[in-house]
mmCIF file as gemmi writes it, N, C-alpha and C atoms, coordinates in Angstrom:
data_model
loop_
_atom_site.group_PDB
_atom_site.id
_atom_site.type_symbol
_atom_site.label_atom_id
_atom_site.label_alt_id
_atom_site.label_comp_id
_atom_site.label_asym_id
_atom_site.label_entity_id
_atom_site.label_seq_id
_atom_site.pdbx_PDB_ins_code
_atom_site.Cartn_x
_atom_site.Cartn_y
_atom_site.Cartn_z
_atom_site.occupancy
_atom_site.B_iso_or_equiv
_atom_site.pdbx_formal_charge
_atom_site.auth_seq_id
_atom_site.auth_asym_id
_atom_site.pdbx_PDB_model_num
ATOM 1 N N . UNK Axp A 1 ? 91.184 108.436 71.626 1 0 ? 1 A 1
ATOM 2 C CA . UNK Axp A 1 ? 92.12 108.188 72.7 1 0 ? 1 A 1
ATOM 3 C C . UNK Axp A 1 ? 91.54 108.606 74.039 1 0 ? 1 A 1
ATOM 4 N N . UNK Axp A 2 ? 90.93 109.39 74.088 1 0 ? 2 A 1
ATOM 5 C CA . UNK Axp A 2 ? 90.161 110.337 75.589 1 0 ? 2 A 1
ATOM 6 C C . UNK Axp A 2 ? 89.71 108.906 75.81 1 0 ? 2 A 1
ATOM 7 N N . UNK Axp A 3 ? 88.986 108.093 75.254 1 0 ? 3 A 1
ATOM 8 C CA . UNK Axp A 3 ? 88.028 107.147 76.127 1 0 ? 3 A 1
ATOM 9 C C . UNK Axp A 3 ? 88.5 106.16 76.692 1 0 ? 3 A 1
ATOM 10 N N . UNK Axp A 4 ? 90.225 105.81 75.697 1 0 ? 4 A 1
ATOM 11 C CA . UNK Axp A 4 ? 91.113 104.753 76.517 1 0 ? 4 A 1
ATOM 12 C C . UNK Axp A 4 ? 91.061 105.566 77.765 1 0 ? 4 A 1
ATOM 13 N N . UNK Axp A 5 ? 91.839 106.35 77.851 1 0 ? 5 A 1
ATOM 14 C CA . UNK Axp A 5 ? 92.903 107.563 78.719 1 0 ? 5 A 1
ATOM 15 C C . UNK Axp A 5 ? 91.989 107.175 80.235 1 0 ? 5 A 1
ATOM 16 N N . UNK Axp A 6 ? 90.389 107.521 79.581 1 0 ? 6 A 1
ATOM 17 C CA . UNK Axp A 6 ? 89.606 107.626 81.098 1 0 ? 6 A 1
ATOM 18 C C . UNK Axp A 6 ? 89.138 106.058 81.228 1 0 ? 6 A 1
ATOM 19 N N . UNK Axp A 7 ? 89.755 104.887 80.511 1 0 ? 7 A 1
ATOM 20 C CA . UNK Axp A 7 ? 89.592 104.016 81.388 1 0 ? 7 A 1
ATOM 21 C C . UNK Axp A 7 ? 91.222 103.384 82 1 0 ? 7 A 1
ATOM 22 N N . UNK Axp A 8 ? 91.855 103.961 81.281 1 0 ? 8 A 1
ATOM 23 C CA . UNK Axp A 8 ? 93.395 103.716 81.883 1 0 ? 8 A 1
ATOM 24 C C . UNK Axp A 8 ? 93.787 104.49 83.41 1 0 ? 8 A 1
ATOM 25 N N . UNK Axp A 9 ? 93.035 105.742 83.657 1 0 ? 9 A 1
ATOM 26 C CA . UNK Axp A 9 ? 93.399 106.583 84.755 1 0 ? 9 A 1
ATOM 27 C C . UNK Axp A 9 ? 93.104 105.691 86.411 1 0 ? 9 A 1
ATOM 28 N N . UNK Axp A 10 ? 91.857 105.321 86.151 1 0 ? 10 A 1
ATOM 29 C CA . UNK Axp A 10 ? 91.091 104.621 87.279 1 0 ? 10 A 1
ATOM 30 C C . UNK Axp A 10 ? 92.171 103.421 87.845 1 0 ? 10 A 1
ATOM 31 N N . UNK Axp A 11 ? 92.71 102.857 87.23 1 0 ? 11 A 1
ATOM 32 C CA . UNK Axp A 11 ? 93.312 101.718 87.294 1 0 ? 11 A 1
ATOM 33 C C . UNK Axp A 11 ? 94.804 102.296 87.84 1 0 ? 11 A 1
ATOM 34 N N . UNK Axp A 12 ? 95.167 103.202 87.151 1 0 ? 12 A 1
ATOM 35 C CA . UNK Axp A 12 ? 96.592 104.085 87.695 1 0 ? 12 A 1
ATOM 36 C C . UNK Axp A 12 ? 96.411 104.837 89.038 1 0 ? 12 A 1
ATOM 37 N N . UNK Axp A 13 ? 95.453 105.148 89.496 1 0 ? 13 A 1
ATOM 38 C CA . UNK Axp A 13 ? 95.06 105.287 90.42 1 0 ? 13 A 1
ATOM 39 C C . UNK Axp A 13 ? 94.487 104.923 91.966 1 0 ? 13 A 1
ATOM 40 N N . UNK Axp A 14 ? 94.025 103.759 91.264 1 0 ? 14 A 1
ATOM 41 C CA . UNK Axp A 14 ? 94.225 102.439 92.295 1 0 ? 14 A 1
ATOM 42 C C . UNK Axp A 14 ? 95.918 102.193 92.634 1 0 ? 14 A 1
ATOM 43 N N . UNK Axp A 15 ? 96.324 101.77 91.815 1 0 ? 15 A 1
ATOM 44 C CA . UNK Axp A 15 ? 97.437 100.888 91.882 1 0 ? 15 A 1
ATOM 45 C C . UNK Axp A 15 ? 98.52 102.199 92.97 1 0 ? 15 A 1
ATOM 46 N N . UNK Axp A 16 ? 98.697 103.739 92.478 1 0 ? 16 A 1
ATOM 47 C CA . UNK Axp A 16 ? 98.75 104.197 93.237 1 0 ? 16 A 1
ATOM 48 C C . UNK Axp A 16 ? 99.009 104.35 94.386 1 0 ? 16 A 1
ATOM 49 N N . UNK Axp A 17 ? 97.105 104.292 95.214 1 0 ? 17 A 1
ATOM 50 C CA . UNK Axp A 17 ? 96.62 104.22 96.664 1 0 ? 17 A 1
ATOM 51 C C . UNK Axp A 17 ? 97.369 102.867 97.209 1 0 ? 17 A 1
ATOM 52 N N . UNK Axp A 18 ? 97.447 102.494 96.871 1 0 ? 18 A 1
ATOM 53 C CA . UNK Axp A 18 ? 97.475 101.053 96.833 1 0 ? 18 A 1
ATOM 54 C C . UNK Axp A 18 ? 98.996 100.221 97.37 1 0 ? 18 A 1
ATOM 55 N N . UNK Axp A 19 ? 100.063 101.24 96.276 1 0 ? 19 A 1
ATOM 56 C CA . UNK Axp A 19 ? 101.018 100.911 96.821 1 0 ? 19 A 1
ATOM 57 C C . UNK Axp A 19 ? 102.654 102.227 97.32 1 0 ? 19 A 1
ATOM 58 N N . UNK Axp A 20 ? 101.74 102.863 97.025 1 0 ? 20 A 1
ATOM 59 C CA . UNK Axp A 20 ? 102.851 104.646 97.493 1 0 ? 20 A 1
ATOM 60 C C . UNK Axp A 20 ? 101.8 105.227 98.388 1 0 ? 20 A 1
ATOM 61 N N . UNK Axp A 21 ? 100.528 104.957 98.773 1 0 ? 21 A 1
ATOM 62 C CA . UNK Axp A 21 ? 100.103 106.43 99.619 1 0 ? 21 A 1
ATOM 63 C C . UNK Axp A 21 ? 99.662 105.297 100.706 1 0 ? 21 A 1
ATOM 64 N N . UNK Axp A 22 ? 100.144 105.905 102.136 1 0 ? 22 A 1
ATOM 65 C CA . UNK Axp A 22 ? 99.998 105.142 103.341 1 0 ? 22 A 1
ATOM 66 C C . UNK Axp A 22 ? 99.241 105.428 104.385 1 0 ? 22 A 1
ATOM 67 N N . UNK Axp A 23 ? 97.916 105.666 103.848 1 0 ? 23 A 1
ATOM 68 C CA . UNK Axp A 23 ? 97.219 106.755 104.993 1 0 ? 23 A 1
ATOM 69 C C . UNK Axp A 23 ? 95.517 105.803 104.759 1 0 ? 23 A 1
ATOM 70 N N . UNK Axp A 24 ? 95.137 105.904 105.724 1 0 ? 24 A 1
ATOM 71 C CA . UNK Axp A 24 ? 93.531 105.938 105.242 1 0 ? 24 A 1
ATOM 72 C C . UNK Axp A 24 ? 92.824 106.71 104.798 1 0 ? 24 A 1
ATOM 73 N N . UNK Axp A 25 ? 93.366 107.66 104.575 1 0 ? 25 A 1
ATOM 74 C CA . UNK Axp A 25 ? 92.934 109.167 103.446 1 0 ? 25 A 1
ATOM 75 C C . UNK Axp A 25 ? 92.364 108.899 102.04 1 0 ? 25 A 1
ATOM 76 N N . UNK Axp A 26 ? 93.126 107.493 101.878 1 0 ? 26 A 1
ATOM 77 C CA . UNK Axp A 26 ? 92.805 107.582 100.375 1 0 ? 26 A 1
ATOM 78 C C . UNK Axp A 26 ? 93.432 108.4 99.402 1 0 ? 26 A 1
ATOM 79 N N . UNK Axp A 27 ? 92.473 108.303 98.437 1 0 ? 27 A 1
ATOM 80 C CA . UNK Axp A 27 ? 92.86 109.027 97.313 1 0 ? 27 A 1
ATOM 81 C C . UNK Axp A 27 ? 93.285 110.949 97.49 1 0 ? 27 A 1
ATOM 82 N N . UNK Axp A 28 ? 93.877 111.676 97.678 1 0 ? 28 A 1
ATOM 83 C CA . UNK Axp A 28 ? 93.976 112.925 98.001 1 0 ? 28 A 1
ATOM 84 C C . UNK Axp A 28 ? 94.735 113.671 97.606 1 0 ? 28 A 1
ATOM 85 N N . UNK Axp A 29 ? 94.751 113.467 96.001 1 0 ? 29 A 1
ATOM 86 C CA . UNK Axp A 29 ? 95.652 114.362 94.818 1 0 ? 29 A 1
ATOM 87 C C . UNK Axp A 29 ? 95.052 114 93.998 1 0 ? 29 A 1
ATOM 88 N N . UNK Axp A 30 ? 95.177 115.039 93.233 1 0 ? 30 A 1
ATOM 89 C CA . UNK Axp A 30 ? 94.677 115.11 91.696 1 0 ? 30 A 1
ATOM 90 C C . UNK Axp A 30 ? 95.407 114.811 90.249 1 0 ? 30 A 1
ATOM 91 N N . UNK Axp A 31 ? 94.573 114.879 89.428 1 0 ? 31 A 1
ATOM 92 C CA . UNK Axp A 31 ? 95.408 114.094 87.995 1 0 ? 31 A 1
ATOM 93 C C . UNK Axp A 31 ? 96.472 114.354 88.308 1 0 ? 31 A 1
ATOM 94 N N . UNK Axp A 32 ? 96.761 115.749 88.119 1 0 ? 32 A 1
ATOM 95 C CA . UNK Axp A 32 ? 98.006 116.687 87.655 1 0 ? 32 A 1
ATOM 96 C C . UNK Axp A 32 ? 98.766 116.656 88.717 1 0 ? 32 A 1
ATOM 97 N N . UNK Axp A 33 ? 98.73 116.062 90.019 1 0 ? 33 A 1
ATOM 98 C CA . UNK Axp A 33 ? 99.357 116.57 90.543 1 0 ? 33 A 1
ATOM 99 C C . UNK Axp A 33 ? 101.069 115.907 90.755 1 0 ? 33 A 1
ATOM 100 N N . UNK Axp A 34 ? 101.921 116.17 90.744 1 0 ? 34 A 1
ATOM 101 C CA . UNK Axp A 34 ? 103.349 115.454 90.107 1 0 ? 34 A 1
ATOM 102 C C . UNK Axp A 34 ? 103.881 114.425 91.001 1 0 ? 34 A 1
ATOM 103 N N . UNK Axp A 35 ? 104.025 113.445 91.026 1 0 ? 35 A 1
ATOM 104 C CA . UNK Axp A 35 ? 104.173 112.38 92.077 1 0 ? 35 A 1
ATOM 105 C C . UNK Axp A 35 ? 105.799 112.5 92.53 1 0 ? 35 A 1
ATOM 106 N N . UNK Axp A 36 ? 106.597 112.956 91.751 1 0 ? 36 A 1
ATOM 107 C CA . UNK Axp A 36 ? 107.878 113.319 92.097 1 0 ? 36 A 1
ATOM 108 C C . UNK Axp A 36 ? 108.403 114.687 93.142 1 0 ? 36 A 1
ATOM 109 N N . UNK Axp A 37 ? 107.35 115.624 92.618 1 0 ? 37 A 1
ATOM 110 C CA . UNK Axp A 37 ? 107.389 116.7 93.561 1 0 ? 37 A 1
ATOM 111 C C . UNK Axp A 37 ? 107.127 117.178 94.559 1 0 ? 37 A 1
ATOM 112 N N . UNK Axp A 38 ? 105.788 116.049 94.622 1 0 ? 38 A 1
ATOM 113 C CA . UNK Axp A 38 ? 104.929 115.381 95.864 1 0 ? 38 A 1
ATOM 114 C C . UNK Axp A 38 ? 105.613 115.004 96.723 1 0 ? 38 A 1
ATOM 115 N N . UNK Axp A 39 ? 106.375 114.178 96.581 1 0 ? 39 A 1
ATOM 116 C CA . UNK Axp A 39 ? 107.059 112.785 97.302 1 0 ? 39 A 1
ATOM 117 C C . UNK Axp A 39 ? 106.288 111.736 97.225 1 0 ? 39 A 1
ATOM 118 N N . UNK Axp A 40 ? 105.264 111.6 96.303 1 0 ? 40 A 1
ATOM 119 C CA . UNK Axp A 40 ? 104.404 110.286 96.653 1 0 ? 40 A 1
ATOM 120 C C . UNK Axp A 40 ? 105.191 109.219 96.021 1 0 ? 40 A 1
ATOM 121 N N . UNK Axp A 41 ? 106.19 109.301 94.57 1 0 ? 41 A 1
ATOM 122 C CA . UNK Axp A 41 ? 106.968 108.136 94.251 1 0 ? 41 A 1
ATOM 123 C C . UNK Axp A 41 ? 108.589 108.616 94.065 1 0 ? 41 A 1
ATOM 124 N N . UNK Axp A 42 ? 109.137 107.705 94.497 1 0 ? 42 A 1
ATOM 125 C CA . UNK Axp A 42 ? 110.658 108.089 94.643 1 0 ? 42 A 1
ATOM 126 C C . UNK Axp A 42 ? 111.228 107.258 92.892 1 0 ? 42 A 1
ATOM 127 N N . UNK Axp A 43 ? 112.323 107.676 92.509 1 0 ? 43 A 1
ATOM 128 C CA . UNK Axp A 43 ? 113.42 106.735 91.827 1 0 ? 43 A 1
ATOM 129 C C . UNK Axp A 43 ? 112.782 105.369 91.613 1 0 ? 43 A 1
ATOM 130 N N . UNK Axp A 44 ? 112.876 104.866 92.453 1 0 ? 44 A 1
ATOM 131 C CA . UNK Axp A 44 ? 112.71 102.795 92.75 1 0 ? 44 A 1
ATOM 132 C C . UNK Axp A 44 ? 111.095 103.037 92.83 1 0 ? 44 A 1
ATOM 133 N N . UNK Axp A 45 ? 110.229 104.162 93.091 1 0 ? 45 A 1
ATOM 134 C CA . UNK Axp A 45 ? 108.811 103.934 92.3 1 0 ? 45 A 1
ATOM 135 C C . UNK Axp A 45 ? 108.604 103.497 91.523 1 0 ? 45 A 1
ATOM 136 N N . UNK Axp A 46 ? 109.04 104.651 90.806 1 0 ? 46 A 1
ATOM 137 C CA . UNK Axp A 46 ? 109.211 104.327 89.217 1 0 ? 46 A 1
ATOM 138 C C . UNK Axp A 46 ? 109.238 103.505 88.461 1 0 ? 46 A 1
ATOM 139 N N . UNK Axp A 47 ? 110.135 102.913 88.99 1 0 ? 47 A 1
ATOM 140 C CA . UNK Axp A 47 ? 110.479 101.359 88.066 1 0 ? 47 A 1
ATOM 141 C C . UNK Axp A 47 ? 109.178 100.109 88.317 1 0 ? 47 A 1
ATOM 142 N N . UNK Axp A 48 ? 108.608 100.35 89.569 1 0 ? 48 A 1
ATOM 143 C CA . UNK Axp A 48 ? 107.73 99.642 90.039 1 0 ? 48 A 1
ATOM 144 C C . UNK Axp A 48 ? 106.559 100.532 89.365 1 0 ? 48 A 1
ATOM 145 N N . UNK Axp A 49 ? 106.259 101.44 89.031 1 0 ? 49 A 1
ATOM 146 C CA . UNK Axp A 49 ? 105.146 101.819 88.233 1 0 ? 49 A 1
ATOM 147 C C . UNK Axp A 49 ? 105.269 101.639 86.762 1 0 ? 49 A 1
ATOM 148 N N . UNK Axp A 50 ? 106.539 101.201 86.344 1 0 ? 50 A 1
ATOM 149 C CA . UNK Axp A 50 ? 107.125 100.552 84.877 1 0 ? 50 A 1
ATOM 150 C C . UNK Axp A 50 ? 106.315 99.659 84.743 1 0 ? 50 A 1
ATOM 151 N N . UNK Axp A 51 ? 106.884 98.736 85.873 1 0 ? 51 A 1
ATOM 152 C CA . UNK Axp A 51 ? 106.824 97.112 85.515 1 0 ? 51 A 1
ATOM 153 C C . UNK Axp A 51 ? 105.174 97.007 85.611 1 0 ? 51 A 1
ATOM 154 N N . UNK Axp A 52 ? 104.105 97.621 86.529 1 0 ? 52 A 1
ATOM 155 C CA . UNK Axp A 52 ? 102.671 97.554 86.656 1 0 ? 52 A 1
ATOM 156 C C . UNK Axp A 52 ? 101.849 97.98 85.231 1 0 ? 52 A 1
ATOM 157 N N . UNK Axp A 53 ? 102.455 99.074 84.712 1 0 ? 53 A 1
ATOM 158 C CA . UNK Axp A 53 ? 101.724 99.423 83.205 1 0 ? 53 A 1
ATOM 159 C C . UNK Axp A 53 ? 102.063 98.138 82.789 1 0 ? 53 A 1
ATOM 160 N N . UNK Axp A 54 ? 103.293 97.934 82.184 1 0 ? 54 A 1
ATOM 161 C CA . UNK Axp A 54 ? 103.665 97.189 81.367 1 0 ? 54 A 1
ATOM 162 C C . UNK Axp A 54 ? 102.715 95.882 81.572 1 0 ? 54 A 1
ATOM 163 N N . UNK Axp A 55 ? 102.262 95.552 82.259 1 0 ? 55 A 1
ATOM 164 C CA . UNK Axp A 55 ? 101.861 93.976 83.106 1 0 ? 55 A 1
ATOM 165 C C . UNK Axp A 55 ? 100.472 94.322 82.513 1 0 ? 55 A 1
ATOM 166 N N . UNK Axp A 56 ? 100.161 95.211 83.248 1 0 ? 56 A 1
ATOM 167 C CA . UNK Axp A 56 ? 98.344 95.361 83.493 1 0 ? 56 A 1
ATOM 168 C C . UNK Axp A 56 ? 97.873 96.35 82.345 1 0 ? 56 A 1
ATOM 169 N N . UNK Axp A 57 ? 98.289 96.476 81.18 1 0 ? 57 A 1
ATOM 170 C CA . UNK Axp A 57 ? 98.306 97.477 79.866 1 0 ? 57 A 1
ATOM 171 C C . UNK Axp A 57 ? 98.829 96.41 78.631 1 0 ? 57 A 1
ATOM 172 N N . UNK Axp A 58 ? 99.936 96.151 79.044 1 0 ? 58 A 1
ATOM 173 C CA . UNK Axp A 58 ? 100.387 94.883 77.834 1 0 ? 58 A 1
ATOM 174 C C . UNK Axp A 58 ? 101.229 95.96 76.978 1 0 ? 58 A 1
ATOM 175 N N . UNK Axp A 59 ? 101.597 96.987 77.596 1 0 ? 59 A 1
ATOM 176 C CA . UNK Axp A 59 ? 102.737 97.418 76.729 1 0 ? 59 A 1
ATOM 177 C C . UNK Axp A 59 ? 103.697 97.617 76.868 1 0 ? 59 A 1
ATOM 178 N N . UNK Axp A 60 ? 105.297 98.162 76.202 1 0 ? 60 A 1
ATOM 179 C CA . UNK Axp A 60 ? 106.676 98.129 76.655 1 0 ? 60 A 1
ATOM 180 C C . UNK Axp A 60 ? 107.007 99.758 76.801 1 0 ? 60 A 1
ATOM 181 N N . UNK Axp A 61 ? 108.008 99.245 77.58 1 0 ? 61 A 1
ATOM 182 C CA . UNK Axp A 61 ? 108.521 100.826 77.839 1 0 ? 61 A 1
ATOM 183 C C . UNK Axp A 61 ? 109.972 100.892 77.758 1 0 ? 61 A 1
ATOM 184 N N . UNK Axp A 62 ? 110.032 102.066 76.833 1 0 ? 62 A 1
ATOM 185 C CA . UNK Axp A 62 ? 111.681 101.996 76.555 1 0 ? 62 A 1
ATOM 186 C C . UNK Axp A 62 ? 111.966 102.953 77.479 1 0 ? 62 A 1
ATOM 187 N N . UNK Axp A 63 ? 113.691 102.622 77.326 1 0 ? 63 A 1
ATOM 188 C CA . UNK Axp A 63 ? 114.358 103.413 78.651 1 0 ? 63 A 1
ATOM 189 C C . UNK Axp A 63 ? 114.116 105.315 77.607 1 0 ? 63 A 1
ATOM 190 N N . UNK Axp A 64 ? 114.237 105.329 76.756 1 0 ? 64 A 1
ATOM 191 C CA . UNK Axp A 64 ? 113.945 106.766 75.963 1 0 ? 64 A 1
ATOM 192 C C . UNK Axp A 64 ? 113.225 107.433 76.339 1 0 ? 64 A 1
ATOM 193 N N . UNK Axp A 65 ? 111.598 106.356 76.938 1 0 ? 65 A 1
ATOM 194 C CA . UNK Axp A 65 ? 110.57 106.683 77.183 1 0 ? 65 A 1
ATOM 195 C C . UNK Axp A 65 ? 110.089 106.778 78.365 1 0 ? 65 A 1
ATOM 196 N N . UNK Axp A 66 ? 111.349 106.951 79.769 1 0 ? 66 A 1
ATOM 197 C CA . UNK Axp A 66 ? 111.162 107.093 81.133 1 0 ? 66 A 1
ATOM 198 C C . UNK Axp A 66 ? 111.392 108.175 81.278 1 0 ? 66 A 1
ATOM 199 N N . UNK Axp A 67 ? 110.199 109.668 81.055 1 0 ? 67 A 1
ATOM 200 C CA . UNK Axp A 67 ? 110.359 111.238 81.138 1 0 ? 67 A 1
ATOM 201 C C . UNK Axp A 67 ? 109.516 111.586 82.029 1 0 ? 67 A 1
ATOM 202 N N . UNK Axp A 68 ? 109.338 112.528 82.833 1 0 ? 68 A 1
ATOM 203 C CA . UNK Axp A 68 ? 108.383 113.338 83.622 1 0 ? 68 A 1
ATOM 204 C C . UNK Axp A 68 ? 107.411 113.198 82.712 1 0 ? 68 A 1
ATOM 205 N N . UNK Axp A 69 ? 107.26 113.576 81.288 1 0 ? 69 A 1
ATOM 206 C CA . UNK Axp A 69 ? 106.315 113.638 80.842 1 0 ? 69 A 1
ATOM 207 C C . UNK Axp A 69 ? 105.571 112.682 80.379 1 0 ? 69 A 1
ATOM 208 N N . UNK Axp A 70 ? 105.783 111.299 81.279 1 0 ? 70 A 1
ATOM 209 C CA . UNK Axp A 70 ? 105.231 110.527 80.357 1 0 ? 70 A 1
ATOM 210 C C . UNK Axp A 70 ? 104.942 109.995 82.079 1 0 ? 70 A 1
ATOM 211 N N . UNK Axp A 71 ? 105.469 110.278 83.031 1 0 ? 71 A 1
ATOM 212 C CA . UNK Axp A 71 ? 105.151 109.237 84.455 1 0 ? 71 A 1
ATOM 213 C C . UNK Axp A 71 ? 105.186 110.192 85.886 1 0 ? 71 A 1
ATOM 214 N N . UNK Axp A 72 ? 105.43 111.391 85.123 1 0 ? 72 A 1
ATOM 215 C CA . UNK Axp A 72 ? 104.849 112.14 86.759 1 0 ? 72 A 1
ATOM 216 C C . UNK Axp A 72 ? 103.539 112.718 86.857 1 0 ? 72 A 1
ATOM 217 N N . UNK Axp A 73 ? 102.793 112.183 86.367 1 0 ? 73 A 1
ATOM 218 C CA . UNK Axp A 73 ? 101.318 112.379 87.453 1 0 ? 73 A 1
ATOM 219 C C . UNK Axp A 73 ? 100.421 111.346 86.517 1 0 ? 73 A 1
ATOM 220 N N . UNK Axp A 74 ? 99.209 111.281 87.195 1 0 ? 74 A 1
ATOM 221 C CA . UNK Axp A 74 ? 98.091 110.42 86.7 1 0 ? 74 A 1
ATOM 222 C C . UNK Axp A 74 ? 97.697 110.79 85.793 1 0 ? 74 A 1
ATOM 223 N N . UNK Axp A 75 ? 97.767 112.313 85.405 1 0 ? 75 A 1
ATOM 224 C CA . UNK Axp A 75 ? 97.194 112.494 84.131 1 0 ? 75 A 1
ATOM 225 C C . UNK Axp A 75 ? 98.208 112.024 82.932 1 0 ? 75 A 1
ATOM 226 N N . UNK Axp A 76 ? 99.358 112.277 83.04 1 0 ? 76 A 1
ATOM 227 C CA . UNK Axp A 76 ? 100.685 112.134 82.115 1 0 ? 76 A 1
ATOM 228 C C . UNK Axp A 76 ? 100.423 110.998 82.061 1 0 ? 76 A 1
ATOM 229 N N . UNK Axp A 77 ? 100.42 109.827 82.841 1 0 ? 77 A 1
ATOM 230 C CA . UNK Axp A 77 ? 100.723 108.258 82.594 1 0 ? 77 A 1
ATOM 231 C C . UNK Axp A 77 ? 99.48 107.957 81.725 1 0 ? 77 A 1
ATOM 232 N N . UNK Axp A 78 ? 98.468 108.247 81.883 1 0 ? 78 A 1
ATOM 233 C CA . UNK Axp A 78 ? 96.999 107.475 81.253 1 0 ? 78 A 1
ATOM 234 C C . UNK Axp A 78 ? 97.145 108.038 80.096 1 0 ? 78 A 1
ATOM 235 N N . UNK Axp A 79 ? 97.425 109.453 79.778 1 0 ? 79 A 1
ATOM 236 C CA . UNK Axp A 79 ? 97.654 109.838 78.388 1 0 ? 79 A 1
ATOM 237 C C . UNK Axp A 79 ? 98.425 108.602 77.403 1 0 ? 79 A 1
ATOM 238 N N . UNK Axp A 80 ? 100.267 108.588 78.343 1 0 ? 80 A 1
ATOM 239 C CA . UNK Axp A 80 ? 101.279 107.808 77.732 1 0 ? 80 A 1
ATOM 240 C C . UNK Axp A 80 ? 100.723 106.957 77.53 1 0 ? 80 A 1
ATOM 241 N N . UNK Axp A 81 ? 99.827 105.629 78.388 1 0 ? 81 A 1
ATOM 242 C CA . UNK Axp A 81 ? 99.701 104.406 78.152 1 0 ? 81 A 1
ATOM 243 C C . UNK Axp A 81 ? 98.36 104.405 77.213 1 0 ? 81 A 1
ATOM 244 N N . UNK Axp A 82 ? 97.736 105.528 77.033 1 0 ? 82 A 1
ATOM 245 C CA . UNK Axp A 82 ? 96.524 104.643 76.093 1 0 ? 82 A 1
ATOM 246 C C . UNK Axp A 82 ? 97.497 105.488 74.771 1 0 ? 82 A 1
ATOM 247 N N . UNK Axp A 83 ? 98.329 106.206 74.295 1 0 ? 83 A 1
ATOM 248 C CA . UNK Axp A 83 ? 98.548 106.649 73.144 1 0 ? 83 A 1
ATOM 249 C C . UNK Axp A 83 ? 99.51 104.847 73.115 1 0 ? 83 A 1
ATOM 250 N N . UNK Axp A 84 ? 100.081 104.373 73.997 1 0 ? 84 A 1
ATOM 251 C CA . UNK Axp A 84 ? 100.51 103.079 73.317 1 0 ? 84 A 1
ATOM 252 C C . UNK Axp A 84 ? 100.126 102.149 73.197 1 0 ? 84 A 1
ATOM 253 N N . UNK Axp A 85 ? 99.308 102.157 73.91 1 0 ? 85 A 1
ATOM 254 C CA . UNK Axp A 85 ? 97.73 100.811 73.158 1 0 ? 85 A 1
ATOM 255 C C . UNK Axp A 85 ? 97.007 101.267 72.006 1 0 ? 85 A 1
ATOM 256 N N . UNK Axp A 86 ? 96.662 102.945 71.5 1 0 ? 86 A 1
ATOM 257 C CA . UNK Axp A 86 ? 96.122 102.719 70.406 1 0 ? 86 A 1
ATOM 258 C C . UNK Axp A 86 ? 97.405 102.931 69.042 1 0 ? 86 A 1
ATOM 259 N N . UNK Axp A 87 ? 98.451 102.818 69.309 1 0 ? 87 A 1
ATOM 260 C CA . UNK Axp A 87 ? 99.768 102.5 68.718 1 0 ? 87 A 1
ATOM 261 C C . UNK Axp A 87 ? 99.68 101.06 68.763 1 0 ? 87 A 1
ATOM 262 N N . UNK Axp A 88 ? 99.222 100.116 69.393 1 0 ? 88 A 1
ATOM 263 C CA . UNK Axp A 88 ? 99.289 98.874 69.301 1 0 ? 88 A 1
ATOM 264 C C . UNK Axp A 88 ? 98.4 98.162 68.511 1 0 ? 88 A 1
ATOM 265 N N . UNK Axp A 89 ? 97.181 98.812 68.473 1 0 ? 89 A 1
ATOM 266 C CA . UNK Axp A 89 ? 95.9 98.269 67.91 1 0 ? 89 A 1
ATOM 267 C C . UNK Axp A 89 ? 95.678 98.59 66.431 1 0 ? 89 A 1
């Protein structure tokens, strides 16, 4: 799973910069660091960081399965999404 995880992170990370952080700073948090506590994603993030795994991963997400621990930080999400791709495979 580590080798999904570190190619799932890069991509969660982009998407990210990309569409919650508004700076030319770039990238300027770390795995761990909690996107909720941050302020980098609100509520209505969320759902928009749903629908992007789901799309660009090919997997589903149940409402059971919308926890801090599974979508507040980069490290939590790449974990969640490659344990459900190699659940898929």
């Amino acid at each position: 799973m580590a080798l999904e995880t570190t190619s799932v992170a890069p991509k969660i990370r982009d998407y990210i910069a990309e569409n919650f952080l508004f700076s030319d700073q770039g990238y300027g948090y770390g795995d761990d660091t909690s996107f909720l506590e941050e302020g980098i994603i609100d509520s209505l993030g969320i759902i928009e960081l749903v629908a992007f795994v789901e799309k660009a991963f090919g997997i589903s997400v149940s409402d059971s399965e919308l926890l801090p621990d599974n979508f507040d930080s980069v490290a939590k999400l790449s974990a969640y999404v490659a344990g459900k791709m190699e659940k898929a495979s």
